[in-house]
C-alpha positions in Angstrom: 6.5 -18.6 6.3 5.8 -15.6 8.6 4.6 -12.4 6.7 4.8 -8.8 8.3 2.3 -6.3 8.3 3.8 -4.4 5.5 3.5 -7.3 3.3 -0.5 -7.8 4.4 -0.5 -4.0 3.9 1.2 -4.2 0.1 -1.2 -7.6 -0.6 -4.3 -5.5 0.4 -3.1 -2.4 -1.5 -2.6 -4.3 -4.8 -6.1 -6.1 -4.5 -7.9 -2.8 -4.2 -6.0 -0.6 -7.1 -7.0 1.9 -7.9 -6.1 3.4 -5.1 -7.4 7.6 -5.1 -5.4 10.6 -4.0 -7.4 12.9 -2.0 -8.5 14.7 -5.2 -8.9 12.1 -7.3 -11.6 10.9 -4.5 -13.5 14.7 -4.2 -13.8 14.2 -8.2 -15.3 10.9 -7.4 -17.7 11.7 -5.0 -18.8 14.6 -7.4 -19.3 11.9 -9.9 -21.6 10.0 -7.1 -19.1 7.6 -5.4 -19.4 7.4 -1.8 -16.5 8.4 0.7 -17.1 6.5 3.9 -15.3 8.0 7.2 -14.3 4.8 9.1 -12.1 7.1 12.1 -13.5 7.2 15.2 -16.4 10.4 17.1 -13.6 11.0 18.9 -11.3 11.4 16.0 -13.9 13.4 13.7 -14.8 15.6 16.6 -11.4 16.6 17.0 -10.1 17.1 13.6 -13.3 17.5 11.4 -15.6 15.5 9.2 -15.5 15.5 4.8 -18.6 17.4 3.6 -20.8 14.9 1.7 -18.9 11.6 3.4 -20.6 8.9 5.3 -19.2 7.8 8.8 -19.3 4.2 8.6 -17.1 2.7 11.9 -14.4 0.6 11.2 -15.5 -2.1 13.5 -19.3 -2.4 11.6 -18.0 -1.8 8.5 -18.9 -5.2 6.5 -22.1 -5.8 8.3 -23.3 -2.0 7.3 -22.2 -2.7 3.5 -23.1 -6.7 3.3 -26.8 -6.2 1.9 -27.4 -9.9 3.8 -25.6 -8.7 7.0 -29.7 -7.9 8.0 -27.6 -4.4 9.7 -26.5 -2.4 5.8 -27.0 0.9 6.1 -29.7 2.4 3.6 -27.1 5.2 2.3 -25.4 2.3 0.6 -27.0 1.1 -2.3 -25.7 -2.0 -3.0 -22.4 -4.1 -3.6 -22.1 -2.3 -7.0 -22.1 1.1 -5.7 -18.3 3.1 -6.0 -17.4 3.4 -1.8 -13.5 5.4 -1.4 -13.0 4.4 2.1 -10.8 6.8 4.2 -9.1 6.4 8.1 -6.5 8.8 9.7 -3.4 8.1 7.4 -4.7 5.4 5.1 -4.0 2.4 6.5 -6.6 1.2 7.9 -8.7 1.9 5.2 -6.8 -0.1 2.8 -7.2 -3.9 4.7 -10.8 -2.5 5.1 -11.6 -2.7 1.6 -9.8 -5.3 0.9 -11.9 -6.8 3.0 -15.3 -5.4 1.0 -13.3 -6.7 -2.0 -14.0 -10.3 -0.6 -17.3 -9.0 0.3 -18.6 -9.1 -3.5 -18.2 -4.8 -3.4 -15.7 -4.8 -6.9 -15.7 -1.1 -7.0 -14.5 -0.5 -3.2 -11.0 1.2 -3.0 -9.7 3.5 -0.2 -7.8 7.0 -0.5 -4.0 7.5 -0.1 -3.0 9.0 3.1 -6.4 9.3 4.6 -7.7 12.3 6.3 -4.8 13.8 7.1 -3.6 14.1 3.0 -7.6 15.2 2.3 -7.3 18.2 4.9 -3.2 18.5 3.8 -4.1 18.8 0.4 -6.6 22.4 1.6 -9.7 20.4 0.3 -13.1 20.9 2.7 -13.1 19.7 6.2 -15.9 21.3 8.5 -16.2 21.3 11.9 -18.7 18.9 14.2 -21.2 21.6 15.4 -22.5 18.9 17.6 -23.3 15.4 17.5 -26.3 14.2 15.1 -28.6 12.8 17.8 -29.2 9.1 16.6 -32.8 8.5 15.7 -33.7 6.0 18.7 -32.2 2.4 18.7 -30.2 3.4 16.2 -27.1 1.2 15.7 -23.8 2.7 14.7 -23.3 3.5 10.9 -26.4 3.8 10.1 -26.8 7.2 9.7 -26.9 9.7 6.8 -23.8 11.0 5.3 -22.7 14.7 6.2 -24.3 17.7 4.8 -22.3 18.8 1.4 -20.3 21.3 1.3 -21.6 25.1 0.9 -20.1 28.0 -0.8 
């Protein structure tokens, strides 16, 4: 029996509940979960980063929060640790951790409507001043998150 998206995107929705409205996940991350960026540069140059979130690429994703991937990024400390996972509109970001859910990462969830509801919703957004210059060899995702948020 053939099964649309919208019934993978309700099955992956359901698995991950919790799911976090934008301020619901700022509270979160004040209390020390993670909120991983997975749009693209292109995307975050144009419309602007979350202060204190991690850019993680979709496409790396599960190899850069699998601590036996031999590629996790250091910022995440282990399976255990509370990631709210964020795209564009929130789509995305919902079969994506589902799909740390299989992973072993229990307390992975993403955040309704994405980037858009975040910036919607007047919470901080700052602007790229430029592009962190990857320390050499350095593979995608592997970087720090952004600086917090000031004032």
């Amino acid at each position: 029996m053939r099964r649309t998206v919208d019934d993978l995107l309700a099955e992956a929705q359901e698995r991950i509940a919790p799911r976090l409205q934008p301020d619901e996940a700022e509270r979160a991350m004040a209390s020390g979960a993670l909120l991983v960026d997975l749009r693209s540069d292109e995307e975050r140059r144009r419309h602007g980063v979350v202060p204190g979130s991690l850019h993680i690429p979709r496409l790396v994703l599960e190899w850069r929060v699998d601590p036996d991937s031999g590629y996790a990024n250091p910022h995440v400390a282990d399976l255990d640790c509370r990631l709210v996972l964020f795209c564009s509109q929130g789509f995305a970001s919902s079969f994506a951790a589902a799909s740390l859910r299989e992973l072993g990462c229990t307390n992975a969830t993403d955040m309704i409507g994405g980037f858009d509801s975040w910036k919607a919703a007047g919470l901080p957004v700052h602007q790229l001043a430029g592009e962190r210059e990857p320390e050499p060899g350095e593979l995608p995702g592997m970087g720090p998150p952004e600086p917090p948020a000031t004032g």
